[in-house]
C-alpha positions as CSV (number, residue, x, y, z in Angstrom):
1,X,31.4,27.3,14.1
2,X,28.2,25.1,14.2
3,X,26.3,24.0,11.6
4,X,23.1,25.8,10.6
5,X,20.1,23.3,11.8
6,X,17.9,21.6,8.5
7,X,14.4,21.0,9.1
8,X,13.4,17.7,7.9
9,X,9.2,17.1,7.7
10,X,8.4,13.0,8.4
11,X,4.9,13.2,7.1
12,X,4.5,9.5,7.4
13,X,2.3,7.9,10.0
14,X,5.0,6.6,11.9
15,X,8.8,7.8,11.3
16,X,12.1,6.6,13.9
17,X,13.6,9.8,13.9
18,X,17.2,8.6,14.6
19,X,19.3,11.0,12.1
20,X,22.3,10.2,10.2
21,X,23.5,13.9,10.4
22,X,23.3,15.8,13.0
23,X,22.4,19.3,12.2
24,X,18.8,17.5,10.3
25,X,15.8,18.3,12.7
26,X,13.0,16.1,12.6
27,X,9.7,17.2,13.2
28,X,7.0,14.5,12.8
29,X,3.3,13.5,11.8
30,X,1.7,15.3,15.4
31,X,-1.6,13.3,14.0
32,X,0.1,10.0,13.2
33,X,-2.4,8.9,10.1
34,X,-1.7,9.8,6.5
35,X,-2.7,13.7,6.4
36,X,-5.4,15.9,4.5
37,X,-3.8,18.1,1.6
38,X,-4.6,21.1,3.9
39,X,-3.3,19.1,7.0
40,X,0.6,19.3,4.5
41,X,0.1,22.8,3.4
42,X,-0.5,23.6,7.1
43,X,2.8,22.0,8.1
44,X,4.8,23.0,4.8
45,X,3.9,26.6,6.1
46,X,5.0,26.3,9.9
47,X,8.3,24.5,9.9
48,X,9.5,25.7,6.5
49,X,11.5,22.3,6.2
50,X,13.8,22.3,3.2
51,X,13.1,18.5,3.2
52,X,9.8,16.4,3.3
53,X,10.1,12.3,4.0
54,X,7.0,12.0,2.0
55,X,4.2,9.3,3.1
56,X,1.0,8.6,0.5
57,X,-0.8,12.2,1.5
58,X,-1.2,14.2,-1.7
59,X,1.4,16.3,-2.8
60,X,-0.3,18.8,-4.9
61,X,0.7,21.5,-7.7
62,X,-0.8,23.9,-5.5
63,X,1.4,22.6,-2.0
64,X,4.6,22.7,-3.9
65,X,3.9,25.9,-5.3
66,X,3.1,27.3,-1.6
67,X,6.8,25.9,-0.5
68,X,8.9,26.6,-3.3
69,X,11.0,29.1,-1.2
70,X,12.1,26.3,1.2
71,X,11.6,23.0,-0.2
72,X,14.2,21.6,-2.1
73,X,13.9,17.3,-1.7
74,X,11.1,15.2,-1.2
75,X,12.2,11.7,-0.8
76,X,9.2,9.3,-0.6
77,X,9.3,6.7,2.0
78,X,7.8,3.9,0.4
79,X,7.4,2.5,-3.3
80,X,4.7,4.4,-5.1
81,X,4.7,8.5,-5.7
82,X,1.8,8.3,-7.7
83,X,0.8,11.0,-4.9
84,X,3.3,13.5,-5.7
85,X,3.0,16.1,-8.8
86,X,6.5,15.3,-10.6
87,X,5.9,18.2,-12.9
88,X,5.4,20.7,-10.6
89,X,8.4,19.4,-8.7
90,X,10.4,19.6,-11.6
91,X,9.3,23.1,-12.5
92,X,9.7,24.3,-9.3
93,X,13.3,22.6,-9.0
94,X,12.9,20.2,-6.2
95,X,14.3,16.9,-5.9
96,X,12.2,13.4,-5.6
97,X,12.8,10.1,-4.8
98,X,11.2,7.0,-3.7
99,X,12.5,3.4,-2.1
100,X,11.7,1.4,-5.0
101,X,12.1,-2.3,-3.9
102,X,12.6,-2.5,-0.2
103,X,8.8,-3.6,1.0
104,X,8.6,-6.5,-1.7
105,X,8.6,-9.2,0.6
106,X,7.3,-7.5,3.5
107,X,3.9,-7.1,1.4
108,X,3.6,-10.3,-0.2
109,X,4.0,-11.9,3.2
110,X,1.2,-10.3,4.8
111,X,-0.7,-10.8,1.5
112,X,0.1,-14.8,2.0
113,X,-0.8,-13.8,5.5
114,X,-4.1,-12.8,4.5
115,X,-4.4,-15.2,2.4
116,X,-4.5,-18.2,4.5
117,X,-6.6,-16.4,7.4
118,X,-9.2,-15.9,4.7
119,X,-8.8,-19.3,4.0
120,X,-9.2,-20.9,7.3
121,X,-11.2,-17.7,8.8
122,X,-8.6,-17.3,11.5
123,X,-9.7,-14.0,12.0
124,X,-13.6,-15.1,12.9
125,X,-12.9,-18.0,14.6
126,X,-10.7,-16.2,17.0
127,X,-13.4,-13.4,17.5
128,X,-16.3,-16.3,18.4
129,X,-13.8,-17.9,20.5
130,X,-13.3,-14.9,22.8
131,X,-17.1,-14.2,23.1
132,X,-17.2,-18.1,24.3
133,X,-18.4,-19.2,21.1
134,X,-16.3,-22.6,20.5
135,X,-17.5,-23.1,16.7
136,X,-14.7,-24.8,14.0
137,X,-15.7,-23.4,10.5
138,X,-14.3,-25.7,7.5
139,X,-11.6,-23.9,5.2
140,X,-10.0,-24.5,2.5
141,X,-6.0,-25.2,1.1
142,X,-4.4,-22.9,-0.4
143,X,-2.7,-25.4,-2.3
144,X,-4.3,-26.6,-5.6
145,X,-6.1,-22.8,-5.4
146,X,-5.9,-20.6,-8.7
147,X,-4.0,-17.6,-7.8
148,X,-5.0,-14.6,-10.1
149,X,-2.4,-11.9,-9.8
150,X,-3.1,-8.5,-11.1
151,X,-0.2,-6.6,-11.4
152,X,2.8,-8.2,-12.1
153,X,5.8,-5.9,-10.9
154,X,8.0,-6.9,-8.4
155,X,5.7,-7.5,-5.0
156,X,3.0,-9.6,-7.4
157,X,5.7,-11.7,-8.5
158,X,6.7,-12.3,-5.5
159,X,3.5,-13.4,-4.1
160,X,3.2,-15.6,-7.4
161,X,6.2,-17.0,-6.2
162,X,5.4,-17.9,-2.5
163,X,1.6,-19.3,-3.6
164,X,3.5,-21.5,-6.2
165,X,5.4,-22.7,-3.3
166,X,2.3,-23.7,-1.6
167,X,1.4,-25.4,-4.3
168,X,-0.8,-22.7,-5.7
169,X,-1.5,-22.6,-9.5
170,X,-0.4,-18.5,-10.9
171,X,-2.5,-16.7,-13.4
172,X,-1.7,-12.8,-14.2
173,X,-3.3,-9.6,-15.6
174,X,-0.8,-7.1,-16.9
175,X,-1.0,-4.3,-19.0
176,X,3.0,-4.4,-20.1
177,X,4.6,-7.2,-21.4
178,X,5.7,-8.9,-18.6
179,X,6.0,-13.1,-18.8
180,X,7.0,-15.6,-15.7
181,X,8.1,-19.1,-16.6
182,X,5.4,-20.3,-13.5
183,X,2.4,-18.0,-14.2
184,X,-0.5,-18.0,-16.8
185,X,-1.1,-14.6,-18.6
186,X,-4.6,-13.7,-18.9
187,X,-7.3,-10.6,-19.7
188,X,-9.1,-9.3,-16.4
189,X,-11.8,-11.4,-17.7
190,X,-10.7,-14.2,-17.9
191,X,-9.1,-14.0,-14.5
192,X,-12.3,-12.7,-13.0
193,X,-14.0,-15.7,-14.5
194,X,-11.3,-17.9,-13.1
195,X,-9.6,-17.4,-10.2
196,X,-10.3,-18.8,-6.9
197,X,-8.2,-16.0,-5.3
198,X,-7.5,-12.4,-6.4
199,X,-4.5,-10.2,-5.2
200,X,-4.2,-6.4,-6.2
201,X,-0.7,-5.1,-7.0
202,X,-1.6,-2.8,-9.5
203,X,0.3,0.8,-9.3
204,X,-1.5,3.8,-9.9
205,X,-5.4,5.3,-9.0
206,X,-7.3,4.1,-11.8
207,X,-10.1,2.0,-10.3
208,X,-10.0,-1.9,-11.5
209,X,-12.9,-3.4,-9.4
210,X,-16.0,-2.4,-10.0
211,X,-19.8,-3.6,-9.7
212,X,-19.3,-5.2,-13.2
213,X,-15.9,-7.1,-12.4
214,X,-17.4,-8.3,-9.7
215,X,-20.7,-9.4,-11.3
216,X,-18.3,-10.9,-13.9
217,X,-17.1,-13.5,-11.0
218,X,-20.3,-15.4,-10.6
219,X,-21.1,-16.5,-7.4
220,X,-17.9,-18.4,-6.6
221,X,-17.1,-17.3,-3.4
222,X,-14.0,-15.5,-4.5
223,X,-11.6,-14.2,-1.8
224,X,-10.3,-10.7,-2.6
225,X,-7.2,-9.4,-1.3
226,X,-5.9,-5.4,-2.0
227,X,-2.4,-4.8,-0.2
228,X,-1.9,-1.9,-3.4
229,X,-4.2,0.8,-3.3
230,X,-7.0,1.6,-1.7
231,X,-8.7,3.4,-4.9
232,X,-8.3,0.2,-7.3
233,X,-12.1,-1.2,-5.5
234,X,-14.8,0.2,-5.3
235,X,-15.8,0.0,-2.1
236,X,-20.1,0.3,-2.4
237,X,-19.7,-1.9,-4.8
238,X,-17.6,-4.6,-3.0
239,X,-19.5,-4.3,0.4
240,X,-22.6,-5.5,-2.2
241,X,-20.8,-8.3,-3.6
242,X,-19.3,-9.6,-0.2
243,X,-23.7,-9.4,0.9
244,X,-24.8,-11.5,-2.0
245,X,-21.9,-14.2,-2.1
246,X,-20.0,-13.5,-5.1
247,X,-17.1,-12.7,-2.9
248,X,-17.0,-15.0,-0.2
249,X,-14.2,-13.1,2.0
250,X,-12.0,-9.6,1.7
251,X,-9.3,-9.3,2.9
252,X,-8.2,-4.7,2.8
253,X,-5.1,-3.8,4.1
254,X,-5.9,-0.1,2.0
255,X,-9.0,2.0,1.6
256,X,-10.4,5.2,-0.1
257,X,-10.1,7.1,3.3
258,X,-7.7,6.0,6.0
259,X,-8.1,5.7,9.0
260,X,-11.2,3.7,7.8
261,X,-14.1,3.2,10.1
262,X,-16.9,2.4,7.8
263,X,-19.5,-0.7,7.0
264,X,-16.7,-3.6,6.1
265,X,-15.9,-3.5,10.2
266,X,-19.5,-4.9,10.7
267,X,-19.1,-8.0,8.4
268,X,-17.8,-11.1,9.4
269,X,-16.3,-11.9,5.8
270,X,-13.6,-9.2,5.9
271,X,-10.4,-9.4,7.5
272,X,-9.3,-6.1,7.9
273,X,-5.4,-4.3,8.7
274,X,-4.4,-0.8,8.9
275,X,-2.3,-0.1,5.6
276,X,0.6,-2.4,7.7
277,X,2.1,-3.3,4.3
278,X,5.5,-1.9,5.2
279,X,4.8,-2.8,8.8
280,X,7.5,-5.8,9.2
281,X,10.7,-4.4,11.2
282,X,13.5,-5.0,9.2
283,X,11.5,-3.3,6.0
284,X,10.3,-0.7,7.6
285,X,13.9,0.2,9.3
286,X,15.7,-0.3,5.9
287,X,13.5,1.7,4.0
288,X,13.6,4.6,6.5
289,X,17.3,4.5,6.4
290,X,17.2,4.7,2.3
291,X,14.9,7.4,2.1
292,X,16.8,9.4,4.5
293,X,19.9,9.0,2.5
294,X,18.4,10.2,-0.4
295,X,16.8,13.1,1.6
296,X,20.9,13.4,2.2
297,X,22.0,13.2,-1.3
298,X,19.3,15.9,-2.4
299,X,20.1,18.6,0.1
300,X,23.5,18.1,-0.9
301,X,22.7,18.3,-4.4
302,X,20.6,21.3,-4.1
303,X,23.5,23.0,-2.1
304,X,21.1,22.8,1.0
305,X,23.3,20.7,3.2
């Protein structure tokens, strides 16, 4: 007798569909970007998946409402599920899990990564060079830099970490009570006053830059980097700051609305990636691989598998 077929939902912008068990049926992201609420209600409704390998696209009251005859696990394939309404979920009996842990590195190396081309504006040199423009701009170390971290869970530690190896002084904003042996904790104020370079890795939506914070760094030059969440700037108010010098270089890896095509692709003080945070092979493979065995464990919990 065969086994009945699942329907799985990849909602992510990319997914490898290789499946540990073979009655699961994948059926992917036809627009490959991170999709519109409508975009998942849409899909929710045609496939009628009893499973949904979640990507950052919200997952509303209302969408878990419309699929509560079907949908039994969501299992998040990434870190944050700030996206997802756990109390609906819960009401309506469905499963949810995340892969807590498994990009850590992968994002504070591209945050180093970004680091440094802000730094020696790698990015702008290379541009000039290819439009025949041989022109050497003078950088900067990143050793002997203060670091100011906000967001001190386990991917801002770990970036506090590699800078400190670089030689790299560490300061911190936290809201909890978290303390390194190698790091300074400070207010936002004081690190906006301070720090030579800012990293975001700050959970949640609750906006953290704004026109004030970034009046509130002078007109250092700061370099900005945001691997987190694209809601944590705001964006008008950045694109000002980068025009009048208090913030000498960005560095966005997340935005407000992705795919992002806006006025920060015109300036030459931005280096600019699209939301590749989890974009480093071995990460992205292992985290796939978790977050289809808990998509496993829940349909097996839920008597669905």
């Amino acid at each position: 007798m065969t086994a009945k077929q699942i329907t799985i939902l990849a909602t992510t912008s990319s997914f490898g569909t290789g499946a540990p068990a073979a009655n699961l049926h994948f059926v992917v992201n036809p627009w490959g970007r991170k999709l519109l609420e409508a975009e998942l209600a849409s899909l929710l409704e045609e496939y009628r998946p009893a499973g949904l390998l979640a990507g950052t696209e919200p997952i509303t009251r209302a969408v878990l409402t419309a699929a509560k005859d079907y949908l039994r696990v969501i299992s998040r394939v990434g870190a944050g599920w700030d996206n997802v309404d756990h109390d609906a979920a819960a009401e309506l009996g469905m499963r949810v899990y995340r892969t807590s842990g498994v990009l850590t590195q992968a994002v504070a190396e591209l945050t180093i990564g970004l680091m440094l081309a802000a730094l020696r504006s790698i990015t702008l040199q290379d541009r000039l060079l290819r439009q025949g423009v041989w022109k050497k701009c003078m950088g900067g170390l990143l050793q002997g830099k203060k670091v100011g971290i906000i967001g001190m869970g386990g991917i801002g530690k770990r970036v506090g970490e590699l800078v400190r190896a670089f030689g790299a002084e560490v300061i911190f904003h936290e809201v909890e009570a978290h303390e390194v042996p190698w790091g300074q904790r400070v207010s936002l104020a004081q690190l906006l006053e301070d720090a030579d370079i800012i990293s975001l890795h700050a959970s949640g939506k609750q906006r953290i830059l704004g026109a004030e914070e970034f009046k509130a760094m002078g007109n250092r030059g700061v370099i900005l980097i945001n691997t987190a969440r694209g809601e944590l700037i705001d964006e008008a108010a950045l694109s000002s700051a980068l025009r009048e010098g208090g913030v000498g270089c960005a560095c966005l890896d997340v935005f407000q609305e992705e795919p992002y095509r806006g006025d920060f692709c015109a300036m030459d003080n931005m280096v600019l990636t699209p939301h590749i945070g989890s974009y480093a092979q071995e990460a992205r493979e292992l985290m796939e691989k978790i977050a289809v065995d808990h998509l496993i464990q829940g349909l097996k919990e839920a008597e669905a598998l």
